[in-house]
C-alpha positions in Angstrom: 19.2 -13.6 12.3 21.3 -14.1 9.2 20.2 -17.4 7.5 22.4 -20.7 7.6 25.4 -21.0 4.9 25.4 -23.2 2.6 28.9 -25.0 2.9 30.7 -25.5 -0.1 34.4 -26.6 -0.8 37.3 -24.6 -0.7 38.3 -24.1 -4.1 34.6 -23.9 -5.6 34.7 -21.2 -8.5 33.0 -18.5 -8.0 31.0 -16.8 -11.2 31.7 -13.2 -12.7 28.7 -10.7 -11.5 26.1 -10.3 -13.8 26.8 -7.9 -16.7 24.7 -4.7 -17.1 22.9 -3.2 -20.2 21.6 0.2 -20.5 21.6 3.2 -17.8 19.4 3.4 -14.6 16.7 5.2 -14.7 15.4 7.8 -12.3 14.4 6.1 -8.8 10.8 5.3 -8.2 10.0 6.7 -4.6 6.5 7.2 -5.1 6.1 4.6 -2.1 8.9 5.5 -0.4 12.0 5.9 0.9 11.0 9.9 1.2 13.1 12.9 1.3 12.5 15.0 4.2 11.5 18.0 2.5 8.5 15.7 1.2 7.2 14.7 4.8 4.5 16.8 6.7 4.2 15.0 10.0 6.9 12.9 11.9 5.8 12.3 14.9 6.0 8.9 15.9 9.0 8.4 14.1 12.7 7.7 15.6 14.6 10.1 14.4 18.1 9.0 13.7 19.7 12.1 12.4 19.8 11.3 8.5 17.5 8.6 8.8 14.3 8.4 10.6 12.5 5.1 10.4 8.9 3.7 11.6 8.8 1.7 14.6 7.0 -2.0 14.0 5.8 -4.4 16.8 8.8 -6.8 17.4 11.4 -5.1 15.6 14.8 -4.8 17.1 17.2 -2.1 16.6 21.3 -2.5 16.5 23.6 0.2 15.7 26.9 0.3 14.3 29.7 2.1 15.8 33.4 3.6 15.1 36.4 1.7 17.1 35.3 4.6 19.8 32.1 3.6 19.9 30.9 6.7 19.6 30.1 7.6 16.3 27.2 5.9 14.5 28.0 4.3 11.1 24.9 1.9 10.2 21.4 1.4 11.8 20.3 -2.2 11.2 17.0 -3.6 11.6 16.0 -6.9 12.5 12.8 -7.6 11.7 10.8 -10.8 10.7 13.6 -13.1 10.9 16.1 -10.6 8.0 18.2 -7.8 9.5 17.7 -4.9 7.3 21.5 -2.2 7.6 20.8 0.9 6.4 23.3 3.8 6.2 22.8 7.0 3.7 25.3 8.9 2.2 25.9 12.5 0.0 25.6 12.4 -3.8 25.7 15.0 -6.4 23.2 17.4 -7.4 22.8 16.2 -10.9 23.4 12.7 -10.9 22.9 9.2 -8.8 26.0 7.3 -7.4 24.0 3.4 -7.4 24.9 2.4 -10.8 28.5 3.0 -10.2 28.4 1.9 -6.6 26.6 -1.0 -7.4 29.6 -2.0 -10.1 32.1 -1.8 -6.8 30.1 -4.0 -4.5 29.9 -6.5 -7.3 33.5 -6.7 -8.1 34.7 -6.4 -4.2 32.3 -9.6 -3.9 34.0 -11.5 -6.7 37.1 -10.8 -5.9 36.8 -12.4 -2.6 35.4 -15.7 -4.0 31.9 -14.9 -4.0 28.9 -14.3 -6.2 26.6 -10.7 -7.4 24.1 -10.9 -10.0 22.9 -7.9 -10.7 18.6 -8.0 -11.3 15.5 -5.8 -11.3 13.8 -4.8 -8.0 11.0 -3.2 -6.2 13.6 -0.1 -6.1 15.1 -0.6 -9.4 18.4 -2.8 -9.9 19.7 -4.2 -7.4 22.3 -6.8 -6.5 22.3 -10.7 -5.4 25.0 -12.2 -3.8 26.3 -14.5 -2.1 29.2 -13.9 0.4 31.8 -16.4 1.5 33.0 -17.0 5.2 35.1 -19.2 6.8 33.6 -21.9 8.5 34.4 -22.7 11.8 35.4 -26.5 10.1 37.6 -23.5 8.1 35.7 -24.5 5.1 34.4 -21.5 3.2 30.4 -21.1 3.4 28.3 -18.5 1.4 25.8 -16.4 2.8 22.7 -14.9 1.3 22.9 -10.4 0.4 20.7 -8.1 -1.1 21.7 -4.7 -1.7 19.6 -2.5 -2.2 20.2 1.0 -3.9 17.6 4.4 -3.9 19.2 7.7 -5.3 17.6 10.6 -4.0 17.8 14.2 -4.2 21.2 14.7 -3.2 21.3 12.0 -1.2 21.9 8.1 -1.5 20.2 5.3 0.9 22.1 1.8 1.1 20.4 -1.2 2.3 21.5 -4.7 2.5 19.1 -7.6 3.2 20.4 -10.5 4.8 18.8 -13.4 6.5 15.0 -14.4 6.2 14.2 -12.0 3.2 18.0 -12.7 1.2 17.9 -16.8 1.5 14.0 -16.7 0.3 12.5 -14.1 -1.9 8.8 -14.9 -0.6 10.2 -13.5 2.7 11.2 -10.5 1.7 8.1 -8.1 2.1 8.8 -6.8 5.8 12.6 -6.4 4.7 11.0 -4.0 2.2 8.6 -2.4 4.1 11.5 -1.3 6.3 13.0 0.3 3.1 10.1 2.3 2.0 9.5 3.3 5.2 12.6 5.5 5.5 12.6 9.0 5.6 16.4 10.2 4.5 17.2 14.2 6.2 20.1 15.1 3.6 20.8 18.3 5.5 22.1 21.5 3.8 25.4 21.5 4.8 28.1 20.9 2.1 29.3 17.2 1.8 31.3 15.6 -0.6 29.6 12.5 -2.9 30.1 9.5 -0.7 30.6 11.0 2.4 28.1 9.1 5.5 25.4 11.3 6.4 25.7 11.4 10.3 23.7 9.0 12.5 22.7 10.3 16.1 20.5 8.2 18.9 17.1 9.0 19.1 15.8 10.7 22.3 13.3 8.3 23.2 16.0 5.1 22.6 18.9 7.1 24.8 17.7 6.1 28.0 18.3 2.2 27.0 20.4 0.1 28.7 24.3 0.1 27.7 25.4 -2.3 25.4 27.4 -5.1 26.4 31.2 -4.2 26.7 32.4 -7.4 24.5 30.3 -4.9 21.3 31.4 -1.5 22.4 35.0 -0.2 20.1 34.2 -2.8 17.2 34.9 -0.5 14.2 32.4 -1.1 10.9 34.0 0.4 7.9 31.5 2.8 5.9 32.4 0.4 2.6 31.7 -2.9 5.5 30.1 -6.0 3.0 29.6 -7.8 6.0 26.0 -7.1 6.6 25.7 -10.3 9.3 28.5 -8.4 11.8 25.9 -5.8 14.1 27.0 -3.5 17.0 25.5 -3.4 20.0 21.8 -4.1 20.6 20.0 -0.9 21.5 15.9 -2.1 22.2 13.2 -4.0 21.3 10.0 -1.8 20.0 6.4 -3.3 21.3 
């Protein structure tokens, strides 16, 4: 689903992110993502533990698993020709973890040849990048990211476009419709700021059919910033 690279030479330079200016301010979630605590009804949602997303005609769901494949690290969603990964973690009480997070990303990015520019979105700031991989020529393409930050109470939601809605901004509306459609449950048990909020398998997706060995054991690393590597396919919603 990921968009083509653009290939490039080998020793292209790639530019410092963006610098910022000024503090974040307080996330906007009047249109989502919600906090559970601010959610009546949800029925009709999959309920993946921490996150519980609404289903969409022709969306496609892949999970993201430990080397056991048996933990769930990311839920991606593929819809409208992006893939939308979204994983929530723990944050502080009194404080929001994107701005510094953000800063990481940027300079993890950089320091492996590619480029972050750091600009204002739906959600607040976010960050543009552009990844490099090795070719299969072995020449180093760039691939199209958005992340995409929301601080919440007590909670932070992580979401990185890629595809469709990172290569060309006038397809990014279902990619963000995903977004606002998230529904983070922080829990109240004690976690430290950073820490993944556990992922579980919905009921009503548990009965799907396994996932082809060659996926199952492939370890994502919480801190992965390769949004284009997905686990094993789990259904199609209709």
């Amino acid at each position: 689903m990921a968009a083509p690279a653009d290939p490039v030479d080998n020793d292209r330079e790639a530019g410092p992110a963006a610098p910022e200016s000024g503090a974040d301010g307080p996330a906007d979630r009047l249109t989502g993502p919600r906090d559970r605590s601010e959610v009546v009804d949800t029925a009709g949602l999959l309920d993946f533990g921490a996150l519980l997303l609404a289903p969409r005609d022709g969306m496609q769901l892949h999970l993201e698993t430990d080397e056991a494949g048996q933990g769930v690290l990311a839920v991606t969603v593929l819809v409208a020709g992006s893939a939308v990964q979204l994983q929530a973690f723990a944050a502080p009480k009194t404080m929001g973890i994107w701005a510094e997070i953000r800063g990481e990303i940027a300079q993890s990015i950089v320091a492996q040849g590619g480029t972050a520019d750091i600009v204002d979105g739906p959600f607040g700031r976010e960050l543009l990048t552009r990844m490099p991989q090795r070719g299969a020529d072995g020449r180093t393409q760039f691939q199209p990211a958005r992340f995409i930050g929301i601080d919440g109470p007590r909670w932070f939601l992580r979401a990185v476009v890629s595809g469709a809605g990172a290569a060309d901004p006038t397809q990014v509306a279902p990619a963000l419709a995903v977004v606002r459609d998230v529904v983070v449950s922080r829990g109240d048990a004690p976690m430290a700021p950073r820490d993944l909020l556990p992922l579980t398998l919905p009921v009503e997706l548990s009965a799907a059919p396994e996932p082809p060995q060659e996926y199952v054991g492939k370890r994502r690393r919480e801190d992965d910033l390769r949004p284009f590597d997905r686990g094993p396919e789990i259904t199609e919603i209709h």
